[in-house]
C-alpha positions as CSV (number, residue, x, y, z in Angstrom):
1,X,22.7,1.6,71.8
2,X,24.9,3.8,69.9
3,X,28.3,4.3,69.3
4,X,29.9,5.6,72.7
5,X,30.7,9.3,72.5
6,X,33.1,10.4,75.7
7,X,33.4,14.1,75.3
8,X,31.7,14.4,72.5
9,X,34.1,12.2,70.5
10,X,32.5,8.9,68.4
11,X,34.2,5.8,70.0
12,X,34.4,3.2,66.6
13,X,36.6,0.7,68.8
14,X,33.6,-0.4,70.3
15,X,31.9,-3.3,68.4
16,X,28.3,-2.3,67.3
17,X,25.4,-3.8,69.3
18,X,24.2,-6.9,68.2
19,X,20.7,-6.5,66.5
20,X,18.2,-9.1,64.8
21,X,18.2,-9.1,61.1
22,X,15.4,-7.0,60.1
23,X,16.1,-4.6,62.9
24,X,19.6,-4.1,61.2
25,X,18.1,-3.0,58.0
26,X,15.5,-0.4,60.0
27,X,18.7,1.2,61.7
28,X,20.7,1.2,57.9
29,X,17.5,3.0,56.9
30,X,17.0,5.3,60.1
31,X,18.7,5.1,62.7
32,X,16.9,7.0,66.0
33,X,20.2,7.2,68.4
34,X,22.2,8.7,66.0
35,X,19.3,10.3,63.8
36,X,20.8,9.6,60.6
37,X,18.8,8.5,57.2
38,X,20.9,6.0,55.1
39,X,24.0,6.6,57.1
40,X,24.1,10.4,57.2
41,X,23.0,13.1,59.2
42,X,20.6,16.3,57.7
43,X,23.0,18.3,57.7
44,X,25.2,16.0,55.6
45,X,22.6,15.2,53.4
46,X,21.9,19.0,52.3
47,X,25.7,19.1,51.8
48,X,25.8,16.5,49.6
49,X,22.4,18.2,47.5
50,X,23.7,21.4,47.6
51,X,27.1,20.4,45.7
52,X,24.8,17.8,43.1
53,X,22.7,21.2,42.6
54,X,25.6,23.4,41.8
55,X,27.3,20.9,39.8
56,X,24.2,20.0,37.6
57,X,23.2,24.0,37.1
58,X,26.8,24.2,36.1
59,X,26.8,21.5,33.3
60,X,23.4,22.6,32.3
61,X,25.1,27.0,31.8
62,X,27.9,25.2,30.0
63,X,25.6,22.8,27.7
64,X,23.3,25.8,27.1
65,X,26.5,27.8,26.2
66,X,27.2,25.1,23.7
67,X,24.0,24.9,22.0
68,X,23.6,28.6,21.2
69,X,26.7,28.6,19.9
70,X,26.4,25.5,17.7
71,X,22.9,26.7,16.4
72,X,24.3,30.6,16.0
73,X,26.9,29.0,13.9
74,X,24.4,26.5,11.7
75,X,21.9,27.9,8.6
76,X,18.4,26.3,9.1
77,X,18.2,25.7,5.4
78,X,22.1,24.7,4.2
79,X,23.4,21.6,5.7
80,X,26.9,22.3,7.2
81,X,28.0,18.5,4.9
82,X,26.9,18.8,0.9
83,X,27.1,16.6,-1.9
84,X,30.2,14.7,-2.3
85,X,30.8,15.4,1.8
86,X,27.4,14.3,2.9
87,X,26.5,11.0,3.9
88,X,24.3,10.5,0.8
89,X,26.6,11.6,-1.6
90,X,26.0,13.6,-4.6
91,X,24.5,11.0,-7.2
92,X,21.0,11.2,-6.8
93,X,18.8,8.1,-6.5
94,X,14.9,7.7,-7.8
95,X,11.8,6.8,-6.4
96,X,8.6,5.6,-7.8
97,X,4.8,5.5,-6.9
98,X,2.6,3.9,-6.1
99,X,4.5,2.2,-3.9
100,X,2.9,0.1,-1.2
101,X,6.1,-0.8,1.3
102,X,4.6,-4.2,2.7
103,X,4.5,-5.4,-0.7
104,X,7.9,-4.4,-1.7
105,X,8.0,-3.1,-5.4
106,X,5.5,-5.3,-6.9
107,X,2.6,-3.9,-8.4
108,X,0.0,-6.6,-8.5
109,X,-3.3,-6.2,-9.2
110,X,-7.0,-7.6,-11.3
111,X,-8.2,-4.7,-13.7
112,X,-11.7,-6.0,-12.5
113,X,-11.2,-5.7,-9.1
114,X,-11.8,-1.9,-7.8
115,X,-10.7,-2.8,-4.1
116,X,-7.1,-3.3,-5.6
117,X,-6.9,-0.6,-8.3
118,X,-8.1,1.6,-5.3
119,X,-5.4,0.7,-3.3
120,X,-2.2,1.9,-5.6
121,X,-4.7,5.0,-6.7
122,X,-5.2,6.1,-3.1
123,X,-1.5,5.3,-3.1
124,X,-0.6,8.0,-5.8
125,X,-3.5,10.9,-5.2
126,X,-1.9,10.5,-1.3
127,X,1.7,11.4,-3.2
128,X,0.0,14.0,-5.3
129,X,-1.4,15.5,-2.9
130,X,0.5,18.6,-2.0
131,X,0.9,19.3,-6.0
132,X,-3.0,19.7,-6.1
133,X,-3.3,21.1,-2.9
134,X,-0.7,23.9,-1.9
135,X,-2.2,24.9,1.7
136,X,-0.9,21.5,2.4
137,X,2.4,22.6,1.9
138,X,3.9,23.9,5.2
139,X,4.3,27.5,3.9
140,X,0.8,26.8,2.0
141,X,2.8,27.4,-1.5
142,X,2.7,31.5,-0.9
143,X,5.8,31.2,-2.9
144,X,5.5,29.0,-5.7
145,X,5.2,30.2,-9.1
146,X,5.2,29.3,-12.9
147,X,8.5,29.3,-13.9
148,X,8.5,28.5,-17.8
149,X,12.1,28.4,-19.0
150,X,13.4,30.8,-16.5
151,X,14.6,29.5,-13.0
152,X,13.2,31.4,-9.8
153,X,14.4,34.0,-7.5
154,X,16.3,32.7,-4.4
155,X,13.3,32.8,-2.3
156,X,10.9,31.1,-4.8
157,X,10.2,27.8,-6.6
158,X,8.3,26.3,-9.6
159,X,4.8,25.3,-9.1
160,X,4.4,21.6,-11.0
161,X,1.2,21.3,-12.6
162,X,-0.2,17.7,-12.7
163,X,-2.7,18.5,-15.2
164,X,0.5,17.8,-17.4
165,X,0.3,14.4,-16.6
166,X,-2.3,13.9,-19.3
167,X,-4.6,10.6,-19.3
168,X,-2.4,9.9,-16.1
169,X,-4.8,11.4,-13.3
170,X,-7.0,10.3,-10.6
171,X,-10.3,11.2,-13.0
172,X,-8.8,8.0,-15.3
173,X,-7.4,6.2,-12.0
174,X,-4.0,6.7,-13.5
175,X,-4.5,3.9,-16.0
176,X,-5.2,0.9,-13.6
177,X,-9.0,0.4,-14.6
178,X,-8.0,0.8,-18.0
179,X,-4.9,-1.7,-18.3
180,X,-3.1,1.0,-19.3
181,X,-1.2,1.9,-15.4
182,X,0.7,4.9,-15.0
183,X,3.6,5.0,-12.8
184,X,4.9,8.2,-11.4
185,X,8.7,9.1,-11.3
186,X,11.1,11.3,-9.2
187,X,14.3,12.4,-8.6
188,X,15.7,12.0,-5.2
189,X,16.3,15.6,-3.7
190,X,19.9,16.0,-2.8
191,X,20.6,19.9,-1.3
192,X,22.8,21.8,-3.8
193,X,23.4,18.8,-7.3
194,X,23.0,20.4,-10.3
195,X,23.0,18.3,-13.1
196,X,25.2,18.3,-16.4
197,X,22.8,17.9,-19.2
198,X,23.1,15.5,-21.9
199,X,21.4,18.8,-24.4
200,X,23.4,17.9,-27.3
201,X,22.1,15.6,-29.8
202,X,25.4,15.0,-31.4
203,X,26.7,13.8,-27.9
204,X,24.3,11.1,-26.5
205,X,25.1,8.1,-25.0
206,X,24.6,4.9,-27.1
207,X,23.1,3.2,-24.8
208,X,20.5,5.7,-24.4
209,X,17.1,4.2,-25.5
210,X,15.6,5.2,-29.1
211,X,12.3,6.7,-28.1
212,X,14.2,9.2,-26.1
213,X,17.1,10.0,-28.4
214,X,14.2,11.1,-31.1
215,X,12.4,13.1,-28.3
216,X,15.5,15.4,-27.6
217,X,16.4,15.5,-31.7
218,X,12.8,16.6,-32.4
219,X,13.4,19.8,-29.9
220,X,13.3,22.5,-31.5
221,X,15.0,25.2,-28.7
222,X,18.4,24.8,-26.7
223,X,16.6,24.8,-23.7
224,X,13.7,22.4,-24.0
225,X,17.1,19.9,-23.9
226,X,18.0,21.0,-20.7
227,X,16.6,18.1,-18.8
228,X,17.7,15.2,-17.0
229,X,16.1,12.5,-18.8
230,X,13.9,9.6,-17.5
231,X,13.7,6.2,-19.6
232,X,12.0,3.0,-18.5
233,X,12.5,-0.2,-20.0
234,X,12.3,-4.2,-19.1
235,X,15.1,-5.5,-17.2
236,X,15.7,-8.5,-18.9
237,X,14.7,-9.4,-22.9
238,X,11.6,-11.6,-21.8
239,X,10.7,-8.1,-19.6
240,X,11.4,-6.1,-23.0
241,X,9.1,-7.9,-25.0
242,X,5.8,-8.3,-22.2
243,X,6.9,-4.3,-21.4
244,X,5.6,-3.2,-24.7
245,X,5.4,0.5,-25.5
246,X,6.0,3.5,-23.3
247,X,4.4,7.4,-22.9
248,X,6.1,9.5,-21.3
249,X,4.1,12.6,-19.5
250,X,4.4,15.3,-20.1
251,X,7.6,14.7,-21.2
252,X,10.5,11.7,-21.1
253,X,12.6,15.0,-18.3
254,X,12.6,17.3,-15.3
255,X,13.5,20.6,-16.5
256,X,16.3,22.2,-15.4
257,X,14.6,25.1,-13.3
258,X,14.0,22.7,-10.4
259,X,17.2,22.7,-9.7
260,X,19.3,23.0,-7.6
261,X,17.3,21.7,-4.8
262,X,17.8,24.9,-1.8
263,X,15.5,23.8,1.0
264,X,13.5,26.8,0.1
265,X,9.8,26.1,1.4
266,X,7.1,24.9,-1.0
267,X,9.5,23.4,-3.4
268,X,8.0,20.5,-5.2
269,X,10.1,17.4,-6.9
270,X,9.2,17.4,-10.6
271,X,7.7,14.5,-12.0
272,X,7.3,12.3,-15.0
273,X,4.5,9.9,-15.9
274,X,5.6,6.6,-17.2
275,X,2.1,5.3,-18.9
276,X,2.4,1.3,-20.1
277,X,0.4,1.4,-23.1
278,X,0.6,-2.4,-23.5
279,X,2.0,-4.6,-20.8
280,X,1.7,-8.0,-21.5
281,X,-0.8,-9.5,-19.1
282,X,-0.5,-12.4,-16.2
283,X,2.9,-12.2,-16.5
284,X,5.3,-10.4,-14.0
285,X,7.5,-7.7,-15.8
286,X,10.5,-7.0,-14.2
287,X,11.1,-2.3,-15.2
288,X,13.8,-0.5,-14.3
289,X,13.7,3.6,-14.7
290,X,16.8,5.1,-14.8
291,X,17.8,9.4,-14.7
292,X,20.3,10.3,-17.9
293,X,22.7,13.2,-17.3
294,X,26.4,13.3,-16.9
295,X,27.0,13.8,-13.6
296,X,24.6,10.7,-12.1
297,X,26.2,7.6,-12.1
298,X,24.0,4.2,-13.0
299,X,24.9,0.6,-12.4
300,X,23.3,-2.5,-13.5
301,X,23.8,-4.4,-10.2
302,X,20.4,-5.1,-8.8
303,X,21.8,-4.7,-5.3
304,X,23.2,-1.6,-5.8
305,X,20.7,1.0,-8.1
306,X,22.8,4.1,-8.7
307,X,20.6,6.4,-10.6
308,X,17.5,3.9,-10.9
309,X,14.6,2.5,-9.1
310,X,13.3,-1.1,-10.0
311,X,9.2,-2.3,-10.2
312,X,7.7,-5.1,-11.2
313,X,3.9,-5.4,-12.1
314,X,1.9,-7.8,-12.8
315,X,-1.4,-7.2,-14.6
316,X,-5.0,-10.1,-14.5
């Protein structure tokens, strides 16, 4: 039995029946006397929805509101944070391949061994790709051109030719069959940095290694020195002497028409080739590559590499 209900009027003084266990839980779930579903009637329940359905349609208007007025406000291709304001700052880092990431940053391989020389080439032509192979590029490279000395229009980039890269190609495995490896630098991308060029020769840093000090005096134009310079060299003496000498390709810079970096589709990194003529071999050689102009920052700390990446390879 039900609650009493003289005159219509739900008598809750009265003490419920007394009911078996599971017959309690059937009348919590549905009770027949008072037809009510988890303690409420229909007509309570559609209440209940109808104010759930109002209030959700109404976050979801004001939410939708928000959104269009967030992504009216925000350009697909500037981020709203830049250099010094964005998380990453505006001193750019460098990267390296090949690079495989479960073995960290050591190259380690048997020059008579193809499975492991095929490894760090697939590595590289799988970076390389999209410079050999602009359809791959999500606007297929429609607007890439060769840029020279002269920077592009707004809506254009430099094309990067890898045939630059000399003896360092996948035809010669990049050097790995031959001893001779090549390992291929970049600059981080960070939207807006233009760098401040170390172009005159009178004005270089001392600490700036030889090889590239006589590349930039042997220039003969103002604005083959526009570069920011790439130099590699053993991190510790042992690493100096079993480094042994370095070719740069196609030369020891990335011009300065990459840059700035816009997000404008189809632009391309540019790249240099660091080819190890004569690494000393079964012994690991600790290299660190480091970017030269005035406005990137390096430090020696191996935790910290501002302006650097590190590699070690190891050659049998």
């Amino acid at each position: 039995m039900g609650a009493d209900k003289p005159n219509g009027v739900v008598n809750y003084c009265r003490r419920p029946p007394h009911r078996p266990f599971f017959k309690r839980i059937q009348y919590a779930i549905w009770n027949p006397e008072e037809r009510t579903f988890l303690g409420r009637t229909g007509k309570r329940w559609g209440v209940i929805g109808l104010i759930y359905l109002v209030m959700y349609i109404c976050i979801i208007i004001f939410f939708s509101i928000c959104m269009c007025g967030l992504l009216s406000a925000m350009d697909e291709r500037v981020p709203y944070f830049t250099l010094a304001e964005s998380i990453i700052g505006d001193n750019p880092g460098m990267g390296h391949r090949p690079i495989i990431y479960e073995e960290g940053a050591l190259i380690w391989y048997d020059a008579d061994n193809a499975t492991q020389i095929k490894k760090y080439v697939d590595n590289i032509n799988e970076f390389l790709a999209p410079y050999e192979n602009s359809s791959l590029l999500i606007n297929k490279g429609v607007n890439q051109r060769e840029c020279g000395d002269t920077k592009p229009p707004r809506n254009e980039v430099c094309s990067f030719d890898i045939n630059l890269l000399g003896p360092c190609s996948k035809e010669n495995h990049f050097g790995f069959k031959n001893k001779t490896p090549c390992i291929i630098i970049k600059l981080n991308r960070i939207f807006d940095w233009n760098p401040n060029f170390f172009d005159d020769p009178e004005n270089l840093p001392p600490e700036m290694p030889p090889d590239i000090k006589n590349y930039i005096n042997s220039t003969t134009r103002p604005q083959e020195r526009r570069k920011v310079w790439v130099s590699c060299m053993g991190e510790r003496p042992a690493d100096i002497d079993a480094l042994g000498p370095l070719m740069y390709w196609p030369y020891p810079g990335l011009p300065e028409v990459y840059f700035p970096f816009d997000n404008t589709p189809g632009y391309l990194s540019p790249l240099v080739a660091v080819q190890l003529l004569k690494p000393t071999l079964h012994q690991i050689i600790n290299i660190r590559c480091r970017a030269w102009a005035q406005n990137i920052r390096f430090t020696q700390s191996l935790k910290e590499r501002l302006g650097s990446t590190h590699f070690e390879i190891m050659i049998d």
